[in-house]
DOMI-318636 format. One record per residue (C-alpha): residue in one letter; residue number from 0; x, y, z. Coordinates in Angstrom, 2 decimals. Example, Ala and Ser with C-alpha at 12.3 -4.5 7.8 and 13.67 -1.06 7.14 Angstrom:
<nodes>
+-----+-----+---------+---------+---------+
: res :   n :       X :       Y :       Z :
+-----+-----+---------+---------+---------+
:   a :   0 :   12.30 :   -4.50 :    7.80 :
:   s :   1 :   13.67 :   -1.06 :    7.14 :
+-----+-----+---------+---------+---------+
</nodes>
This chain:
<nodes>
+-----+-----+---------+---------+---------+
: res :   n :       X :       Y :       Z :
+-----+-----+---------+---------+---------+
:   x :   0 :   45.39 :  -10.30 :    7.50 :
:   x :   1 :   44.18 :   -8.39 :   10.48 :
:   x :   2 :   40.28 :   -6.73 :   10.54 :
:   x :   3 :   40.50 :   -3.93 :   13.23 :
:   x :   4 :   37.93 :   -0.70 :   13.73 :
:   x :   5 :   38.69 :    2.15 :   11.25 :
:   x :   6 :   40.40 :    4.91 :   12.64 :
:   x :   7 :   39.77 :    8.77 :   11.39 :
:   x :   8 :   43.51 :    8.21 :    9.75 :
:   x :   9 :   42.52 :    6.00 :    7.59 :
:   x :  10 :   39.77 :    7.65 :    5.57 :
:   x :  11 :   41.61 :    8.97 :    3.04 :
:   x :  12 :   42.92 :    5.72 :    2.15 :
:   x :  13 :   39.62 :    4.06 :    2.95 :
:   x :  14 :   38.33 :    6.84 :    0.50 :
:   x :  15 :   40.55 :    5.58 :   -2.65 :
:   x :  16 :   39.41 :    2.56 :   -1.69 :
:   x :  17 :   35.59 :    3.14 :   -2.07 :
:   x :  18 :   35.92 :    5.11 :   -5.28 :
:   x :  19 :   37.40 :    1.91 :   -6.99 :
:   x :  20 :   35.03 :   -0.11 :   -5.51 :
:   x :  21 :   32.58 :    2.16 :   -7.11 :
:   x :  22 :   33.89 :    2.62 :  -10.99 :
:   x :  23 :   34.28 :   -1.17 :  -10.98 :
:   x :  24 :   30.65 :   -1.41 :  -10.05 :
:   x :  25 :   29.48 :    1.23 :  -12.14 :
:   x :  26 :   32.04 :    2.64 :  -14.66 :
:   x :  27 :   29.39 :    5.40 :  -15.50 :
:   x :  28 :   28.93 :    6.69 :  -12.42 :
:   x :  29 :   30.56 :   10.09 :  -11.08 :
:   x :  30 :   32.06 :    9.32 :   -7.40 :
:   x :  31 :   32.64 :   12.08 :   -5.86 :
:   x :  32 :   35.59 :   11.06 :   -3.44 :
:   x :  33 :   35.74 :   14.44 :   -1.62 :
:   x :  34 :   32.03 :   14.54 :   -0.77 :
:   x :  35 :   32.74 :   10.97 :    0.87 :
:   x :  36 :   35.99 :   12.09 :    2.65 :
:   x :  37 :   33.66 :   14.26 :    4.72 :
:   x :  38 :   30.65 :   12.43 :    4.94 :
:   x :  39 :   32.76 :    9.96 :    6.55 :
:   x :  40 :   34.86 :   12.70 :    8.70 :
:   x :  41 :   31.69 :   13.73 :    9.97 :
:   x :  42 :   30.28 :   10.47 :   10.85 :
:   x :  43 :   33.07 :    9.28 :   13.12 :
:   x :  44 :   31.64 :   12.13 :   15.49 :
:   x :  45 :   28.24 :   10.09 :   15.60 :
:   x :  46 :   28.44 :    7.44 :   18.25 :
:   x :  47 :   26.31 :    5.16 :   15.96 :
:   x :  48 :   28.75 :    4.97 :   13.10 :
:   x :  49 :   31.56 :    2.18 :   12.89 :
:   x :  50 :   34.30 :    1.32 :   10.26 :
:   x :  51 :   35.40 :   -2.13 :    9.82 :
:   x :  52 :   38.69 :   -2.49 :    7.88 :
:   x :  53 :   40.60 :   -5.40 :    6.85 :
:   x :  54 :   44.30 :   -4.81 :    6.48 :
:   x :  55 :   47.43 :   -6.55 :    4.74 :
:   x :  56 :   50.81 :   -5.73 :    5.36 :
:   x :  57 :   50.12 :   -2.11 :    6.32 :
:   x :  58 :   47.63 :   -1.96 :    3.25 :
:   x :  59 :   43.93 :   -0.97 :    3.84 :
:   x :  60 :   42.39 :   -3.64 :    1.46 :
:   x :  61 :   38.80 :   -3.94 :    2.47 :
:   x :  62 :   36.32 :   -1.94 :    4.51 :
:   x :  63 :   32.53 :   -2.44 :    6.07 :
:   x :  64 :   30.59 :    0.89 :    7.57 :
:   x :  65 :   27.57 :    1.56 :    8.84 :
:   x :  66 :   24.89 :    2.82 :   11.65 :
:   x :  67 :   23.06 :    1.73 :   14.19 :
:   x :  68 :   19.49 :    3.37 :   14.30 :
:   x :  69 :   16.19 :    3.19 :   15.79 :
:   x :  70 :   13.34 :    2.35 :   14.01 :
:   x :  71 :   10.17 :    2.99 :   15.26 :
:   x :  72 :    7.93 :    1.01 :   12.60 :
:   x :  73 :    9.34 :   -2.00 :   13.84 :
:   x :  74 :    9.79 :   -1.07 :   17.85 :
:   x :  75 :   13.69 :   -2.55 :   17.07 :
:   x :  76 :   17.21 :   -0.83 :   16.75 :
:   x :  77 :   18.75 :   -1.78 :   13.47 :
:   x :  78 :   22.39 :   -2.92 :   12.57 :
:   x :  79 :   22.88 :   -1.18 :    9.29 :
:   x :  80 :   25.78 :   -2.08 :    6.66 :
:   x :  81 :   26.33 :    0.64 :    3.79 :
:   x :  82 :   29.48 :   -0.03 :    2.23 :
:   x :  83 :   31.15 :   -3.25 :    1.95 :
:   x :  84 :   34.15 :   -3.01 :   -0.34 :
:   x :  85 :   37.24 :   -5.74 :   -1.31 :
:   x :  86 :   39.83 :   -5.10 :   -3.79 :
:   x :  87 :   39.20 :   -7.46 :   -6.45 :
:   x :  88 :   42.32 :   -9.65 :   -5.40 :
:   x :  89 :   41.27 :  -10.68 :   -2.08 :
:   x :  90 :   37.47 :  -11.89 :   -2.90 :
:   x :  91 :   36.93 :  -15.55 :   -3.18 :
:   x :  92 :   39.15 :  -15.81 :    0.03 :
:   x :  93 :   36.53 :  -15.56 :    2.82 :
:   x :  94 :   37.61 :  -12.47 :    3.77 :
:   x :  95 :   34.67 :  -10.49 :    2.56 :
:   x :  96 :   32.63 :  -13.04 :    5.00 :
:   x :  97 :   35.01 :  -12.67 :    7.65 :
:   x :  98 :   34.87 :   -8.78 :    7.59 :
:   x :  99 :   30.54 :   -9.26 :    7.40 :
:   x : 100 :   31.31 :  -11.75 :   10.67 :
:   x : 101 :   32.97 :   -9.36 :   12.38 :
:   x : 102 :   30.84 :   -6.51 :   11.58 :
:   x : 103 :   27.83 :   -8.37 :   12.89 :
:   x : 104 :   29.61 :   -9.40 :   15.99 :
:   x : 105 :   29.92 :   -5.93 :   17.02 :
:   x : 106 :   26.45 :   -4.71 :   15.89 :
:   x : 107 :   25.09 :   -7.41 :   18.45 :
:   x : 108 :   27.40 :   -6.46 :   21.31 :
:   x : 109 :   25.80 :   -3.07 :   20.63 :
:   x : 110 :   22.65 :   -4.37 :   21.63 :
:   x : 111 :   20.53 :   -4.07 :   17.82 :
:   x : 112 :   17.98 :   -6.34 :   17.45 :
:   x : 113 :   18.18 :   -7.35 :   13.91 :
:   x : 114 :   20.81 :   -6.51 :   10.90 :
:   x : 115 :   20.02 :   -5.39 :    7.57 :
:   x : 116 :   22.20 :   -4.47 :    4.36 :
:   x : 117 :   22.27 :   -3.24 :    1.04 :
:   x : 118 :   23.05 :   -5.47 :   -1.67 :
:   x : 119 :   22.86 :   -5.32 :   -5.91 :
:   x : 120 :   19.86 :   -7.79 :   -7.12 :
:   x : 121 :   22.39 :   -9.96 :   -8.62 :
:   x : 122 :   23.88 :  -10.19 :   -4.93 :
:   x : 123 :   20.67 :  -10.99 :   -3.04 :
:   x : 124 :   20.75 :  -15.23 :   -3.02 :
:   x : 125 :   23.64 :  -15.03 :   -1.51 :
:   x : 126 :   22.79 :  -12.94 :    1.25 :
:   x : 127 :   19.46 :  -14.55 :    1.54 :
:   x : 128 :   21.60 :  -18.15 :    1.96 :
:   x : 129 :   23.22 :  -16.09 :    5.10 :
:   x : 130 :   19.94 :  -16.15 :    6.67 :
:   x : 131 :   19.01 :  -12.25 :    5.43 :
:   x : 132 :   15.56 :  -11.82 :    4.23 :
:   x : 133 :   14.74 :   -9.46 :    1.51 :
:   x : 134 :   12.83 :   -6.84 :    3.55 :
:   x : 135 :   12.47 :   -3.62 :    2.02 :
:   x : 136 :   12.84 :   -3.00 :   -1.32 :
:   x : 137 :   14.93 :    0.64 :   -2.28 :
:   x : 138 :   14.19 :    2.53 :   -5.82 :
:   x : 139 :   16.10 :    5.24 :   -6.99 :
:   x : 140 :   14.63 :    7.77 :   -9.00 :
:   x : 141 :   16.87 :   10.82 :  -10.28 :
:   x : 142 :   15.30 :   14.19 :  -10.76 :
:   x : 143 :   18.25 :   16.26 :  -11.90 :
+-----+-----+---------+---------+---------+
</nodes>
């Protein structure tokens, strides 16, 4: 098992990848795996973007992203996870925690002053018990 930084080669694969991640999570959701592609494309441009993947045999089986930002309100720069996805037969392993670990590691030799993530509700004790603390709280509200 080897975690290494994502490379623009692997976001197709990376892609697949996040879509499962996504209709396991929610089966009624849409993902639209193209619009990611290029999102992600895009981002590896942006010197405050990183890509965290964990591979297996040649296999892209996990992956952590996210940006480093500014933000004034708080006088800090901010670590940012988005995506944290595992194919359902490596959780339970510590490998999910070991991909976080690393992720972290490199956020702080990037000089942020605190982390923060996105997590589901149901996923929120656990973080908290990794010495997160629920900070702000995001609603969605659809309007098409």
């Amino acid at each position: 098992m080897l975690i290494r930084d994502g490379k623009e080669t692997d976001i197709i694969r990376i892609a697949r990848l996040w879509e499962q991640g996504v209709n396991e999570l929610h089966p009624d959701w849409k993902p639209n795996l193209s619009m990611w592609k290029s999102v992600a494309l895009k981002r590896f441009s942006d010197k405050n973007y990183y890509i965290k993947v964990v591979e297996d045999d040649g296999a892209i089986v996990g992956f952590l992203d996210g940006v480093i930002y500014a933000e004034p309100a708080n006088g800090k720069m901010m670590g940012m996870a988005q995506h944290l996805m595992l194919r359902k037969e490596y959780r339970g392993r510590g490998i999910g925690h070991d991909l976080v670990e690393e992720g972290m590691k490199f956020l702080i030799s990037k000089g942020v002053d605190a982390l923060e993530l996105y997590c589901y509700e149901g996923e929120k004790v656990h973080w908290i018990k990794k010495g997160f603390e629920p900070g702000r709280c995001l609603l969605i509200r659809e309007v098409k």
